[in-house]
C-alpha positions in Angstrom: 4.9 16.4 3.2 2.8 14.0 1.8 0.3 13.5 -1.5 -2.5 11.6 -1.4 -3.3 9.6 -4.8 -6.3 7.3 -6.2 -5.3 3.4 -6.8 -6.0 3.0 -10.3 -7.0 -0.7 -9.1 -9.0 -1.5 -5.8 -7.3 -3.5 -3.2 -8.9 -5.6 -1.0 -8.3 -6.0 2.7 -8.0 -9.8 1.8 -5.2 -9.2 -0.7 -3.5 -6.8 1.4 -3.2 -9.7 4.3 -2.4 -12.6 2.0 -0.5 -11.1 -0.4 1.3 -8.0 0.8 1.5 -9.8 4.0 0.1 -7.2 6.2 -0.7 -8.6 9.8 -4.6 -8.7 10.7 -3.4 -7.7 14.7 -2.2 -4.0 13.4 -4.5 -1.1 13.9 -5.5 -0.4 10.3 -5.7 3.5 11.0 -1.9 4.0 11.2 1.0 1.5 11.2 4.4 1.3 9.3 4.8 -0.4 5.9 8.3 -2.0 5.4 9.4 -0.8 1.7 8.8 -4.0 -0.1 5.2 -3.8 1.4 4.9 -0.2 0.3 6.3 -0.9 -2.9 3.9 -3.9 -3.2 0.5 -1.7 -3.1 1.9 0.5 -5.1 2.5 -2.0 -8.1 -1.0 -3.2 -7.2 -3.0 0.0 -7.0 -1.4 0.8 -10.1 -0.1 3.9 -8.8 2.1 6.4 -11.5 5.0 6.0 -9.4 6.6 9.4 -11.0 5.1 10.8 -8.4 6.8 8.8 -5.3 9.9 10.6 -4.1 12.6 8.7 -1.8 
């Protein structure tokens, strides 16, 4: 299951590459985040993370 939520803060495709370190060659429609990549955007997007369940 899965719950889509708002960033409370944009994130550009810039900072995503150079600071997340997500690779420009992936299909940006679907790939795999490692956890301290998802964990990343989510500190960045200023997600509530009371709503993230592992």
């Amino acid at each position: 299951m899965t719950y889509n939520d708002a960033f409370n803060r944009r994130i550009t495709r810039n900072e995503l590459i150079e600071q997340v370190g997500l690779s420009t060659d992936n299909y940006w429609g679907f790939f795999e985040l490692t956890d301290e990549q998802f964990n990343n955007i989510i500190s960045r997007g200023k997600i509530n993370e009371s709503i993230i369940i592992d």
